[in-house]
Structures are given as C-alpha cells and as structure tokens.
C-alpha positions as CSV (number, residue, x, y, z in Angstrom):
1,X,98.1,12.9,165.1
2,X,99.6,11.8,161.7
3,X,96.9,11.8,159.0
4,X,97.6,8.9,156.3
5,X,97.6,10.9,152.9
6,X,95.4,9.1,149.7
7,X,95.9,8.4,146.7
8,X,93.9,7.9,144.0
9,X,95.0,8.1,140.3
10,X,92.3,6.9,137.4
11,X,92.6,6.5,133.5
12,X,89.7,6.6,130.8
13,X,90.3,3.7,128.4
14,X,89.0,4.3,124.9
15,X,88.7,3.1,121.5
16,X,89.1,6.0,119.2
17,X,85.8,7.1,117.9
18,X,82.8,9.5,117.2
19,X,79.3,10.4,119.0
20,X,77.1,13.1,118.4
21,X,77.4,16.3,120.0
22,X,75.5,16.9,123.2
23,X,75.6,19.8,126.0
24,X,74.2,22.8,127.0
25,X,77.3,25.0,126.3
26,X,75.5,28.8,125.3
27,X,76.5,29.5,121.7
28,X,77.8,32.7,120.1
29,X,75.2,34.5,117.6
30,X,77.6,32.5,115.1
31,X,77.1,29.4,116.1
32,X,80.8,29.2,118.1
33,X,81.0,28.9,122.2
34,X,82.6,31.8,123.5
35,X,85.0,30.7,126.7
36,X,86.1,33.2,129.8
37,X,89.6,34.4,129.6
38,X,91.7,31.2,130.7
39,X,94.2,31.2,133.6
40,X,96.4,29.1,135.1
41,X,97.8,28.3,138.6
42,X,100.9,27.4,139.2
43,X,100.1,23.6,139.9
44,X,98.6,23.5,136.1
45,X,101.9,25.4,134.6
46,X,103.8,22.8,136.5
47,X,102.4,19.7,135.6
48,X,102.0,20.8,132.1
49,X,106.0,21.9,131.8
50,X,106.6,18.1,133.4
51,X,104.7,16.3,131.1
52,X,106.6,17.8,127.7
53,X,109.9,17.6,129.7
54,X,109.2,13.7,130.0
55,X,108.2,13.7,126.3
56,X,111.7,15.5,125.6
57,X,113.2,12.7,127.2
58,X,111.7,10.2,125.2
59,X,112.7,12.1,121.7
60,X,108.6,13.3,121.9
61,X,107.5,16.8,120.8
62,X,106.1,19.0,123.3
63,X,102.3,19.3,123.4
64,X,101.0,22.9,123.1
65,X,98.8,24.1,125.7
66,X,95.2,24.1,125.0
67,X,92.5,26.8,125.8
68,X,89.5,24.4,125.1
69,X,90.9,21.4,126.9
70,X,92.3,23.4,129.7
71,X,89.1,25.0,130.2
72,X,87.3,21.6,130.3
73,X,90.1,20.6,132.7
74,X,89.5,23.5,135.1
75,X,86.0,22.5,134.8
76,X,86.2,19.2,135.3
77,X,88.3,19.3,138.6
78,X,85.4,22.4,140.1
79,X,83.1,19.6,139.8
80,X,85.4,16.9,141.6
81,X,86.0,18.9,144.4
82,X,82.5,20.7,144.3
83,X,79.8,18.6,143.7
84,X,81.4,15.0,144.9
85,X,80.8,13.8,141.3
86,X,83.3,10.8,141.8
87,X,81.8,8.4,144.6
88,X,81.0,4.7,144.5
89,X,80.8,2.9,141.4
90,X,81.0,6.9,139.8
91,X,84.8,7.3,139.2
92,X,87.2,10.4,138.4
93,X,86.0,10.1,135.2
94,X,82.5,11.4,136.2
95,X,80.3,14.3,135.8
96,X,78.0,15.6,138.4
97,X,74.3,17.0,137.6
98,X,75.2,20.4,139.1
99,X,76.6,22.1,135.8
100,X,76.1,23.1,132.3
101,X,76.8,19.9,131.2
102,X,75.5,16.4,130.5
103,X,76.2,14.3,133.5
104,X,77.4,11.3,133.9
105,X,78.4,8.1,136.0
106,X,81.6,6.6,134.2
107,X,81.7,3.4,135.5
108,X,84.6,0.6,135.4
109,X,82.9,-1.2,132.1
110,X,83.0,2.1,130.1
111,X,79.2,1.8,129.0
112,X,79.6,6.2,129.4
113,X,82.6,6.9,127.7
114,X,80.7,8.6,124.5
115,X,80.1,11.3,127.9
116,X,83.7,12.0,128.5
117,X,85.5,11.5,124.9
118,X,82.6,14.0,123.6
119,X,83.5,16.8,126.6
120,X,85.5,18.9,124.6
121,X,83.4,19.5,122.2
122,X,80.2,19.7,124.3
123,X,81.8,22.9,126.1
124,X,84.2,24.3,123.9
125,X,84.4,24.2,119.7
126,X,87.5,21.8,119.7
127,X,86.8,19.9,116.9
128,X,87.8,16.4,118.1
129,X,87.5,13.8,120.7
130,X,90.0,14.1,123.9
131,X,91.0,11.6,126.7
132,X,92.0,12.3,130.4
133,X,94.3,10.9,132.8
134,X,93.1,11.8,136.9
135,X,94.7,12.0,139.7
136,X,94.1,12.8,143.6
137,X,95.5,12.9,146.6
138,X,94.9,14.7,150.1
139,X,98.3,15.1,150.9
140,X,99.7,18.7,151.2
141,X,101.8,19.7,149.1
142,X,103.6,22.8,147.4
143,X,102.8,23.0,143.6
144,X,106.1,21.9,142.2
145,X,106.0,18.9,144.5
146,X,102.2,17.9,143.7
147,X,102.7,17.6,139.5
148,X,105.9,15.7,140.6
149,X,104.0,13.5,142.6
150,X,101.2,13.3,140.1
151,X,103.4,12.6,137.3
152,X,105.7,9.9,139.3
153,X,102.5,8.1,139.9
154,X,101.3,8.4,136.6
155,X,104.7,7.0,134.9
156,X,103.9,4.2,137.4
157,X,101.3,3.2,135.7
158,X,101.2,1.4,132.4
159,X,98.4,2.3,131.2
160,X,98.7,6.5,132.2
161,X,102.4,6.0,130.8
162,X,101.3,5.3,127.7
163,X,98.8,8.2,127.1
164,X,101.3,10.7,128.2
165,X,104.3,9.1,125.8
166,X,101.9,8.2,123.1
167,X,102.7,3.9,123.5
168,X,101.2,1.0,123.0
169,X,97.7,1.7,121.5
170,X,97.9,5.4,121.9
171,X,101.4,5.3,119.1
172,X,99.1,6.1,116.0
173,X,97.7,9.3,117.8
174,X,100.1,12.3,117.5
175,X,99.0,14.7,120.5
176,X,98.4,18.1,119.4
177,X,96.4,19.6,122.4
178,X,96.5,19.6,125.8
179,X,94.4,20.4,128.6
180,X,95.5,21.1,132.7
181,X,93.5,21.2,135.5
182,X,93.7,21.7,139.1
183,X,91.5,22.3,142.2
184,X,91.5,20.6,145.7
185,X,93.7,17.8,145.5
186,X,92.1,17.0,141.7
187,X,94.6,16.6,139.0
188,X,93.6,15.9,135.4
189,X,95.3,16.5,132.2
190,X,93.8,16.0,128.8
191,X,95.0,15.3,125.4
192,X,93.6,15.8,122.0
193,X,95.1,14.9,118.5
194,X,93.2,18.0,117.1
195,X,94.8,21.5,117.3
196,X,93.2,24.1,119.3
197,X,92.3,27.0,117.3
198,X,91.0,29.4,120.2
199,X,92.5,31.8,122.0
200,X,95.3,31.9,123.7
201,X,96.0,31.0,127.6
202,X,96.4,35.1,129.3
203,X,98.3,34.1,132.2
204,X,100.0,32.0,134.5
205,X,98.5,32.9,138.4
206,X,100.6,33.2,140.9
C-alpha cells in the first residue's frame, strides 16, 4: 500500500540579540568545553556543498563548515528523532528534557527563542548567537536526493530563502559559520556570523 510521505520544514524567526549563557555543557580545567571528534555523513556533506553552491549562484561567499554548530546540529536532530522533542504546540525548534542541555518548548509566538539563539554557546565555546532552518520528511530517500529535497523546499520558502541567501532582514549579517545536521528524516542547518575557532571537522562518513 502506498504510504503518503510528510513534510514538515520550520524556521526560527529572530531579532538579533544577546542573553546570558545557560547549560550544563562540562568545561575543560580552563574554562573551554571540549567537543568529541566531529563527523559527518554523507546527507550533512551534501546539504552543506548545496547550500554554498546556491550562495555561488547568487554572487555569495561560501560559508565555512563549523565544528561548534555542526555539533549542535548533530545534537539537535538525536534529540528530534530520540526524544520526540517536537510535538504539539513544541515545534522543530525544541529541545527535549532528556540531554545536557536546557530544554525547551519553542512555541509559534517565540516567547523561547533566548533557548535556541543561545545553543551554540551553551554546548560549545562559539562565541555568538546562531539561527536554524528545520526540515523533515518520512520519505525515503538516498542522501544526495534528501538535501535536494530539503534545499528545494527551503528556497520555497521566503522566509528559509532569506537565511540561507542572507535577504531581507538577514542582509546586514555576513554568515561566517555553519552548522549540519542529520538523523532520521531530521534536517537542520545553522548559521552564525561568528567564526568558529575550534577544531577542525575529521571526516566525511561514508
């Protein structure tokens, strides 16, 4: 019997700002968070070489890869697919109870966006605010076909168009970072306008 595949894509709105640092991220005896050796899988290599080849396009710089973001990323999607933590008013934008991190319930009026702008720098030592784009979808598909997808659906959409192409309210940020992240179905990219000063990304899985 055919099976009706789902989509479901989701964008953080924000206004560019500040909050204090929260989390429960283990520090180093110096102070800085030390992350696991980073690794990607072919679905986050793809829809991260898709992303700067539609920046090319539009005369845009390519945006290097992050360590920090990616691993929030990677994170971020393990908790999607996991722990359920998008359901009912929660959106993809949500964070589960289940983790070493500050949960929360982002909601459609954005009262909890201080919870995902401050992410990065909860888990990691990036040293600025970053904002994700989410997508989802239960419909099988190879790697190189699921960015695609995910991008198309993305560039569909205003509002993810923008982030990705730095438009509209996003043309005063000059992306520096950014963060990829796959598991399950669970897309998410995220961008920062901070450099990333860790370590480098070790391999690509495949």
């Amino acid at each position: 019997m055919f099976k009706r595949s789902i989509i479901h894509i989701q964008i953080l709105f924000v206004i560019v700002s500040s909050f204090p640092l929260s989390g429960n991220s283990q520090p180093s005896a110096r102070g800085m968070k030390v992350l696991p050796e980073i690794h990607v899988s072919l679905e986050e290599w793809e829809i991260y070489e898709q992303i700067n080849e539609y920046r090319a396009e539009k005369g845009l710089m390519p945006v290097p890869l992050s360590v920090s973001l990616t691993y929030v990323a990677q994170m971020h999607v393990w908790d999607l697919a996991e722990n359920s933590a998008a359901s009912g008013r929660c959106n993809l934008h949500s964070w589960s109870s289940k983790g070493t991190w500050s949960p929360c319930c982002y909601t459609g009026d954005h009262k909890r966006a201080e919870c995902m702008w401050n992410k990065a720098r909860e888990l990691t030592n990036y040293p600025g605010v970053a904002y994700e784009i989410a997508y989802w979808t239960n419909e099988p598909l190879d790697p190189k076909a699921f960015a695609t997808k995910a991008l198309l659906k993305w560039k569909e959409s205003l509002e993810h168009n923008s982030v990705i192409i730095n438009s509209r309210e996003w043309r005063s940020l000059d992306w520096k970072a950014m963060g990829v992240g796959y598991n399950q179905g669970y897309m998410v990219v995220w961008f920062g306008a901070e450099p990333d000063d860790d370590s480098e990304i070790r391999s690509i899985e495949k």
